[in-house]
C-alpha positions as CSV (number, residue, x, y, z in Angstrom):
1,X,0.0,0.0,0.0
2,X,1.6,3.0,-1.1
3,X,0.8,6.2,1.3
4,X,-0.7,9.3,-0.1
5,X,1.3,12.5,1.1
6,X,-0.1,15.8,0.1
7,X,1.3,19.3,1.9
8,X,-0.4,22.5,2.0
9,X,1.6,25.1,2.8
10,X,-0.1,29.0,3.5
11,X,3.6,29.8,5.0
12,X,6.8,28.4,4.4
13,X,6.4,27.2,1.1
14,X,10.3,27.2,0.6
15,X,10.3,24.2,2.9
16,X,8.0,21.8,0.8
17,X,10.1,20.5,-1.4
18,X,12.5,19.8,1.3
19,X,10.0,17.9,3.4
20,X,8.5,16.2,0.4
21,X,11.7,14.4,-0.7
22,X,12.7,13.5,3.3
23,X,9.4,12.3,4.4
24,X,9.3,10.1,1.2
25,X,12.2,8.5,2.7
26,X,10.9,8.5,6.0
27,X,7.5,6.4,5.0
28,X,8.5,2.8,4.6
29,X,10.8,3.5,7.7
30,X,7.5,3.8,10.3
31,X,6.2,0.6,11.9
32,X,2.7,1.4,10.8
33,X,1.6,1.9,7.5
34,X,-0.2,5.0,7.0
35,X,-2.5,5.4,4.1
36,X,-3.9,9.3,3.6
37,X,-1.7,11.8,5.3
38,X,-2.0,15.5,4.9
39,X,0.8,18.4,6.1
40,X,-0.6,22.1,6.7
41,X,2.2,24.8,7.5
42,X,0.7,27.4,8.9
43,X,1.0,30.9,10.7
44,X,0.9,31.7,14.1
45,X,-2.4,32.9,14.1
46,X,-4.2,29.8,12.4
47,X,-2.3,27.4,15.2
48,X,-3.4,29.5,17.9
49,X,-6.6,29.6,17.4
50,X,-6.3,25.3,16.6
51,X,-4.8,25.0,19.6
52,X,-7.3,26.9,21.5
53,X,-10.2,25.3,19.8
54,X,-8.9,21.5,19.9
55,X,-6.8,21.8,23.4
56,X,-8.1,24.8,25.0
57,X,-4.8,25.9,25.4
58,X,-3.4,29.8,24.3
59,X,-1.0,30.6,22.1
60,X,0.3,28.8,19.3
61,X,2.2,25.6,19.6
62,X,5.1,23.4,17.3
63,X,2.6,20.7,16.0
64,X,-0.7,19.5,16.1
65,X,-2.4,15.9,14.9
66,X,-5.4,14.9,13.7
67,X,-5.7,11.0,13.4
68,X,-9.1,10.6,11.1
69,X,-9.1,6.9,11.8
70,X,-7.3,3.4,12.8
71,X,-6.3,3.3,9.3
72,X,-3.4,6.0,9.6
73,X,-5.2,8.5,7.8
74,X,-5.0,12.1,9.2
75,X,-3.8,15.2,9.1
76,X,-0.8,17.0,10.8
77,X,-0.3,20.9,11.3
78,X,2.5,22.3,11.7
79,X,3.2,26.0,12.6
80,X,6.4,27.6,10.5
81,X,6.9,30.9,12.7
82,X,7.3,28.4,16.0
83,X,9.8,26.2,14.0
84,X,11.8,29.2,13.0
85,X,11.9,30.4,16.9
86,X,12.9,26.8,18.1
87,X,15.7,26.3,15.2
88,X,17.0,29.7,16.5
89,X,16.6,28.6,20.3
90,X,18.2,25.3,19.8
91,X,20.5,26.1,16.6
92,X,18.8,24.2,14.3
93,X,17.6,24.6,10.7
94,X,14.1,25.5,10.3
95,X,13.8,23.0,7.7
96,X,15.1,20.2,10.2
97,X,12.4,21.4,12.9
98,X,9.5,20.9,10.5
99,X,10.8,17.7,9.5
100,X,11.1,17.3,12.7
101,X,7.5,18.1,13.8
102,X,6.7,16.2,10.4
103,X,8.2,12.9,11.6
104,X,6.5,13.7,14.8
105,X,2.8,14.1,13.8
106,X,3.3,10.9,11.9
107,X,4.2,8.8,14.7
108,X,1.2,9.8,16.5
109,X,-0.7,8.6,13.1
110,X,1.0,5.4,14.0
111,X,-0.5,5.0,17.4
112,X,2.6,6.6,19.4
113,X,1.9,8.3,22.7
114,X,4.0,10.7,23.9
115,X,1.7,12.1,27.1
116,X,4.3,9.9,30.0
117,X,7.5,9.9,30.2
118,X,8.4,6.4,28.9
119,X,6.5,7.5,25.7
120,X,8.1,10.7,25.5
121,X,11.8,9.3,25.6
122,X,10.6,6.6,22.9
123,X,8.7,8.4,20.8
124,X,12.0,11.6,20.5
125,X,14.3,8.4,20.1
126,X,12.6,7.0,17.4
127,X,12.5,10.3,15.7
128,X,16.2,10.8,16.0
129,X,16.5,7.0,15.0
130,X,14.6,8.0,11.2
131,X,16.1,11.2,11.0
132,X,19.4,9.8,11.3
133,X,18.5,6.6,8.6
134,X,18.0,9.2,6.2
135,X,20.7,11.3,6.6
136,X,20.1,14.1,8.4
137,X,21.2,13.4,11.6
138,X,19.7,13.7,14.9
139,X,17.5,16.7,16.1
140,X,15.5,16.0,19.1
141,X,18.6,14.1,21.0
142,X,20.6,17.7,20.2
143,X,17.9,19.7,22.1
144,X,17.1,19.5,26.1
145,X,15.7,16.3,25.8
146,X,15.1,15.6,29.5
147,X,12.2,17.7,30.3
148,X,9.2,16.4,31.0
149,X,6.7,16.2,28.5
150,X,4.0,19.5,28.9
151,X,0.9,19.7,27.1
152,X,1.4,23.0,25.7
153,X,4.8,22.0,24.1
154,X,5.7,19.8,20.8
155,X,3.1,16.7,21.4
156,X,0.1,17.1,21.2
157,X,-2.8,15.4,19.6
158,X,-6.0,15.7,19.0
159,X,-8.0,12.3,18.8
160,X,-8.6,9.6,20.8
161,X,-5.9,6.9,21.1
């Protein structure tokens, strides 16, 4: 079953080609086959009011999910403007955070849970274990990967699991 990808980008439209050719890569690497996946990039002011809606939380946040089904369709939103504050925090790329956030989204699609701590040390491993099979390296593992997981921070998801 091949996996249809489709991005939508509003902002950061430089970065789509980027994450198109990586996430290709990344597909037959997750342990769940997922069949109908969809990437919005978005602005700070279309997250925020997601996250508000879907998590009652303020503010925007790094990346939200939105499993549709069991059958790993869904779709994952990422917000540019908080990618580009993060890569600058943590001197990264911006196009490594939102493949990053990318990579993340899709391993909630594949029934990952990040909301304990156990989850949250497997779940940033595995990303750094993809990310690193296709050549870019890690990118969690080079950030402050022992805090706790917080609701309002990159993890969340929308859906029930």
């Amino acid at each position: 079953m091949q996996t249809h990808l489709s991005i939508q980008a509003s902002v950061g439209r430089a970065h789509e080609t980027f994450l198109r050719k990586h996430l290709r890569r990344v597909i037959p690497l997750l342990a769940h086959r997922l069949s109908d996946v969809s990437i919005a990039l978005v602005n700070d002011a279309t997250m925020s009011d997601l996250h508000q809606r879907f998590m009652n939380l303020p503010g925007p946040t790094d990346v939200l999910t939105f499993p549709l089904d069991d059958s790993g369709n869904g779709e994952i939103v990422i917000c540019v403007p908080e990618a580009a504050r993060r890569a600058k925090q943590h001197r990264s790329s911006v196009r490594n955070e939102l493949l990053l956030y990318a990579i993340h989204g899709m391993l909630h699609l594949c029934g990952m849970d990040d909301r304990t701590q156990r989850g949250f040390q497997q779940m940033h491993r595995m990303e750094d274990q993809i990310l690193t099979k296709i050549g870019v390296g890690a990118v969690f593992a080079r950030q402050d990967s022992a805090r706790p997981p917080k609701r309002a921070r990159r993890n969340e998801t929308k859906g029930m699991r």
